[in-house]
C-alpha positions as CSV (number, residue, x, y, z in Angstrom):
1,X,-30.1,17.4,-2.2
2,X,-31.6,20.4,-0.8
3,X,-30.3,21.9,2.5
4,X,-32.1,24.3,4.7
5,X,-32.6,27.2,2.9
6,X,-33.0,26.3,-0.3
7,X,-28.7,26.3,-1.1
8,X,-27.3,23.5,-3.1
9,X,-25.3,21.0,-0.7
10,X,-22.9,19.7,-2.7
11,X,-21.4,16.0,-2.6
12,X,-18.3,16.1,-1.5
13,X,-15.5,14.7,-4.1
14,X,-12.5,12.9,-3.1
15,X,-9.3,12.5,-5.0
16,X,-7.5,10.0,-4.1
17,X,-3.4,9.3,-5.6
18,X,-3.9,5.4,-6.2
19,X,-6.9,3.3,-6.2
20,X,-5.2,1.4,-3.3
21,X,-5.9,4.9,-1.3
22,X,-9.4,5.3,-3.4
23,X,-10.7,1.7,-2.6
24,X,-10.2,2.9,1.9
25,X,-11.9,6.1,0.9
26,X,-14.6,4.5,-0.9
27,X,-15.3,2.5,2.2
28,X,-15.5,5.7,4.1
29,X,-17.8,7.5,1.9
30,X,-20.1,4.9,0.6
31,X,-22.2,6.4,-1.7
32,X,-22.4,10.0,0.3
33,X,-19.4,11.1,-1.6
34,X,-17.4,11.3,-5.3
35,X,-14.3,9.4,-5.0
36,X,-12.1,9.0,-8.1
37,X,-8.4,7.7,-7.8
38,X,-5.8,9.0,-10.2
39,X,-3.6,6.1,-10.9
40,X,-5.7,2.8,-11.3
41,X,-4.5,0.8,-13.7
42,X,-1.9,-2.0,-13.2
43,X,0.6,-0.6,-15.9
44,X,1.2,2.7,-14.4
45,X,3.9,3.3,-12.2
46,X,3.2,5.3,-9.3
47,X,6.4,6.6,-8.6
48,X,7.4,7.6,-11.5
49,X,4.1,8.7,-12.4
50,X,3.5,12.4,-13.8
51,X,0.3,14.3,-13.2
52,X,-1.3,15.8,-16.3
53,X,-3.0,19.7,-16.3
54,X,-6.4,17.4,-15.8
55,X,-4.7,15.1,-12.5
56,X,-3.8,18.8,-11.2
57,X,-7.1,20.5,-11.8
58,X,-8.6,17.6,-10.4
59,X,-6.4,17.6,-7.4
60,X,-7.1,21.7,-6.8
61,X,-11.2,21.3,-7.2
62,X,-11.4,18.6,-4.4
63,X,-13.1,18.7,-1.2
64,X,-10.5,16.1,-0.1
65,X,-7.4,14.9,-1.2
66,X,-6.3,11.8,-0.1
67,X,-2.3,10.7,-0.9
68,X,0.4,8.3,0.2
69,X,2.8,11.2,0.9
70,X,7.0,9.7,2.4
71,X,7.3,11.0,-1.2
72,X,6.1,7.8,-3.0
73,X,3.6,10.2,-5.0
74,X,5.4,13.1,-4.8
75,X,3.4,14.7,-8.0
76,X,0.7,15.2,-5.4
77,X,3.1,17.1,-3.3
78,X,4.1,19.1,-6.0
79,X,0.4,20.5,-6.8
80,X,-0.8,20.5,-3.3
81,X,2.8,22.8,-2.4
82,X,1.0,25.6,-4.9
83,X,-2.4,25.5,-3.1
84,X,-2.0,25.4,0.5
85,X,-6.1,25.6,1.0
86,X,-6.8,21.8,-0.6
87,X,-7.7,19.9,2.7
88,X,-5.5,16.5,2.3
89,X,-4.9,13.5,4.2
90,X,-1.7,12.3,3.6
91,X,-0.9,8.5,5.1
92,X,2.7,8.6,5.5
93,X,2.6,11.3,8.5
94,X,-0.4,9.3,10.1
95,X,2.2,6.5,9.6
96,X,4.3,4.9,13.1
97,X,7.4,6.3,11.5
98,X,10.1,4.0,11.8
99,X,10.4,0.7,13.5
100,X,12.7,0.6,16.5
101,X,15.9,-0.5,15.9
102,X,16.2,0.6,12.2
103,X,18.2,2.9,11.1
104,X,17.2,3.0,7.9
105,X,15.0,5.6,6.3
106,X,11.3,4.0,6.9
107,X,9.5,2.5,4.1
108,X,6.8,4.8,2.1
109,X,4.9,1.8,1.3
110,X,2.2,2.6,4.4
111,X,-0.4,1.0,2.5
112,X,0.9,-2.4,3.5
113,X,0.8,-1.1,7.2
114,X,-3.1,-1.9,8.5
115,X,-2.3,0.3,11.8
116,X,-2.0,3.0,9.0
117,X,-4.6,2.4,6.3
118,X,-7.1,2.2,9.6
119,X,-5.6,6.0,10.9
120,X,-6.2,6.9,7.0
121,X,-10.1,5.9,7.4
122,X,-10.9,7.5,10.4
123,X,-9.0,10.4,9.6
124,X,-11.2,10.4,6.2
125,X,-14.5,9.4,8.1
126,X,-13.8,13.2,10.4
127,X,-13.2,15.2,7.5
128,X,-16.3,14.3,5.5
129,X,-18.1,14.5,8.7
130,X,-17.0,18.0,8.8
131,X,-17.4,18.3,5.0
132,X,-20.9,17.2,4.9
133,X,-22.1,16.5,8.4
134,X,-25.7,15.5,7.2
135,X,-24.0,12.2,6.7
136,X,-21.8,12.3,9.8
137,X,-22.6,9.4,11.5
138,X,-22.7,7.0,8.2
139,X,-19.2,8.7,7.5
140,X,-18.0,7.2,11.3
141,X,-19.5,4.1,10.8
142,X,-18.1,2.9,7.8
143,X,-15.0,3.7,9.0
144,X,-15.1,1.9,12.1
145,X,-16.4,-1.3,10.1
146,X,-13.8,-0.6,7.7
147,X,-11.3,-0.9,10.7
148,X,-12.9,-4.3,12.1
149,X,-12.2,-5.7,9.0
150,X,-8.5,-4.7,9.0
151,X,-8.5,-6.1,12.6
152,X,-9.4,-9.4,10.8
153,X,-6.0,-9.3,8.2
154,X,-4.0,-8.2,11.3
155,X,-5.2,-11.6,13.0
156,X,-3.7,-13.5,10.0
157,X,-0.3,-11.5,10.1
158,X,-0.1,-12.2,13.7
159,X,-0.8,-16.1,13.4
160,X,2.2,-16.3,10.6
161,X,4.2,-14.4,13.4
162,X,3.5,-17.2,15.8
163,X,3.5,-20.4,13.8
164,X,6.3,-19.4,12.2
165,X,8.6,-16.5,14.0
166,X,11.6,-15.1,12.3
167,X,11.4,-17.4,9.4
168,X,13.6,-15.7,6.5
169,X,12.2,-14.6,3.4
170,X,13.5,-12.3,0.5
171,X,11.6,-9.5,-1.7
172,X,12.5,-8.4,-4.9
173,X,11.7,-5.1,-4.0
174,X,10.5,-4.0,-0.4
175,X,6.7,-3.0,-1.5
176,X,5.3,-5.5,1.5
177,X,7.6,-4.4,3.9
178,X,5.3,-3.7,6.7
179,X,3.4,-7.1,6.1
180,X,6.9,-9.1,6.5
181,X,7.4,-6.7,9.9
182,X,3.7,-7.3,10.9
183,X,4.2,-11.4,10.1
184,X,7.6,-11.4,12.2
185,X,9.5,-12.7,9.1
186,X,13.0,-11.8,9.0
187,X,14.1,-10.1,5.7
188,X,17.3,-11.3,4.2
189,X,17.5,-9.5,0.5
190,X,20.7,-7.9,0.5
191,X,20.2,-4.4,0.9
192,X,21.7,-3.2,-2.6
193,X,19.2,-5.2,-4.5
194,X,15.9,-4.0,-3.2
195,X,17.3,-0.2,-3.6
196,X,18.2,-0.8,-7.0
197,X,15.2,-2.9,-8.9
198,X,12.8,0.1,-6.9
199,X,15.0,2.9,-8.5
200,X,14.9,0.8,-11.8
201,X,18.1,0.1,-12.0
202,X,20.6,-3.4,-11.7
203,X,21.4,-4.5,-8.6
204,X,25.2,-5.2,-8.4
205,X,26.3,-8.4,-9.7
206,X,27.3,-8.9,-6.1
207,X,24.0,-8.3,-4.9
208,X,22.0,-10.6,-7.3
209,X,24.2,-13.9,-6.9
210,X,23.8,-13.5,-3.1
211,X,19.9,-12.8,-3.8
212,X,20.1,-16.1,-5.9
213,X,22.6,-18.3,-3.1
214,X,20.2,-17.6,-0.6
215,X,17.5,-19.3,-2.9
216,X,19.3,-21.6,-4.3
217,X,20.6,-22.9,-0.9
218,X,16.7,-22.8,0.4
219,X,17.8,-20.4,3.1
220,X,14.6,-18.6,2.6
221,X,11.8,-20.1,2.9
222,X,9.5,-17.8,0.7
223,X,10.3,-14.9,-2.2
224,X,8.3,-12.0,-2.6
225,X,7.9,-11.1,-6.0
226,X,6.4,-7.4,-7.0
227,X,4.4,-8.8,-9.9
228,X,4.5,-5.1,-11.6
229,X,8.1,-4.7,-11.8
230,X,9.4,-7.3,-14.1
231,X,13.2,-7.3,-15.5
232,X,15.9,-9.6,-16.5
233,X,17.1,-9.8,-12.8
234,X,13.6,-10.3,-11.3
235,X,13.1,-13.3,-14.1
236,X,16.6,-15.1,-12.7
237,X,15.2,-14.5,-9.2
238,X,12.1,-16.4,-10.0
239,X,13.4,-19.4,-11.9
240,X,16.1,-19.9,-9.3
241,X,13.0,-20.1,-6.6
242,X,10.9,-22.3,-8.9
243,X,14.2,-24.6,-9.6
244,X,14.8,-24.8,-5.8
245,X,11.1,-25.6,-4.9
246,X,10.9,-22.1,-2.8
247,X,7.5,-20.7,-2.9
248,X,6.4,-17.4,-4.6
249,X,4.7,-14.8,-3.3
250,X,3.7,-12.4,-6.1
251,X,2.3,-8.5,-4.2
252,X,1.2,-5.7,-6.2
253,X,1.3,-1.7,-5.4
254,X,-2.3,-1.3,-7.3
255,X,-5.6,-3.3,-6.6
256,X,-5.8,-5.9,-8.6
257,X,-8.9,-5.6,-11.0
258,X,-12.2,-6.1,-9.5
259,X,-11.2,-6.2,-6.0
260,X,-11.1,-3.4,-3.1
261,X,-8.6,-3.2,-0.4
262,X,-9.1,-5.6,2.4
263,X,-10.0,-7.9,0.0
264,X,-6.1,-7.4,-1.6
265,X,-4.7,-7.9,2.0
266,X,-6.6,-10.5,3.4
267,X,-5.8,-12.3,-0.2
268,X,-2.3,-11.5,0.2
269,X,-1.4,-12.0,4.0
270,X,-3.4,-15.8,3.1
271,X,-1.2,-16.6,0.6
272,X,2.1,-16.1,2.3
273,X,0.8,-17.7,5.3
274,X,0.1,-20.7,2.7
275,X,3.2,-20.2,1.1
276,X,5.1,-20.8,4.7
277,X,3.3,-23.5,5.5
278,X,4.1,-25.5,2.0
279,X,7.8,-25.0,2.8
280,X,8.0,-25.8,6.7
């Protein structure tokens, strides 16, 4: 790919932190740019994920580094602190921090957040412009069809917000927080459980037998199950919903195989829309 003058343009290459960030990129670039994620597997757990000498050369040799950032891959942090010069995009500060009313720390999880991931493509779709402005316009496009179709999920969280508003669910772990605040669900896990099982460690015994009342009693009317952390507690958690005929709503922090992102979401928002209208 010749430019004027004979010089080399190079393709741009992206490094992404997760495939979940890779797969929006990918939309973004089409086939204009390299774009390799550094966790994409199932198995590994991106928080308490450690980047290897490769992960960091990697990381310093991008055009573009795209991350999750509200310290959920704070490895990327840690590299990126040492080279100031990497351009990066990093989702959590494009993030709505905080929902009004909470006083809690807000969620890192922004990939669950479509308001976000859509910031996160047009945000991508300018810096490859700049990057490699031959392909400019493709760069824009793809991002803005990339945000239609995030429009499109965003229709189905806001039809389980009307059919069925405030309905109370519980999460093992708050991964899909910003869906349940998107679908208008309210949240009853008791606030010591979800901290612990995402710090991998027990929740108080307190904490799991009013996790388990709450099923058991059918005060919920759906549990969301983080199919990627499975322990002892999380096992009780499930066989008290499948006992008590509560539905299960199994979310994941990595793509599943063979899928890309709006794919996961759409698949996702649809099945805990199901899932609430099974138990109505």
């Amino acid at each position: 790919d010749k430019a004027d003058g004979g010089a080399e343009t190079r393709m741009p290459t992206v490094v992404a932190s997760t495939d979940v960030w890779g797969s929006v990129v990918q939309a973004v670039a089409g086939d204009h740019a390299k774009v390799t994620s550094i966790i994409n597997s199932a198995s590994a757990d991106p928080h308490s994920f450690e980047a290897s000498p490769a992960d960091a050369a990697s990381i310093t040799d991008a055009s573009l580094v795209v991350y999750n950032g509200g310290g959920y891959d704070h490895w990327v942090d840690d590299v990126l602190a040492g080279h100031p010069g990497v351009a990066s995009v990093d989702a959590y500060s494009l993030h709505n921090a905080g929902e009004p009313g909470q006083a809690q720390p807000a969620n890192e999880h922004v990939f669950y957040d479509l308001d976000t991931a859509k910031a996160v493509a047009t945000k991508v779709a300018d810096r490859l412009a700049a990057l490699d402005a031959g392909h400019a316009a493709d760069y824009r496009a793809n991002a803005q069809n990339f945000n239609r179709g995030a429009d499109a999920v965003q229709q189905i969280e806001r039809a389980i917000r009307t059919t069925h508003p405030g309905v109370a669910v519980v999460a093992t772990e708050p991964v899909a927080h910003y869906l349940l605040v998107a679908a208008g669900l309210t949240d009853k896990t008791p606030a010591g459980f979800a901290g612990s099982v995402e710090q991998d460690t027990d929740p108080a015994p307190v904490d799991v037998a009013a996790m388990l009342d709450l099923i058991t009693n059918r005060q919920v009317a759906a549990v969301v199950f983080n199919e990627q952390t499975v322990t002892a507690v999380t096992k009780q958690v499930q066989a008290a919903a499948q006992s008590a005929g509560v539905p299960i709503v199994g979310v994941s922090e990595t793509l599943p195989a063979g899928t890309d992102y709006l794919t996961w979401q759409r698949d996702t928002a649809d099945r805990l829309a199901a899932a609430l209208q099974q138990n109505r």
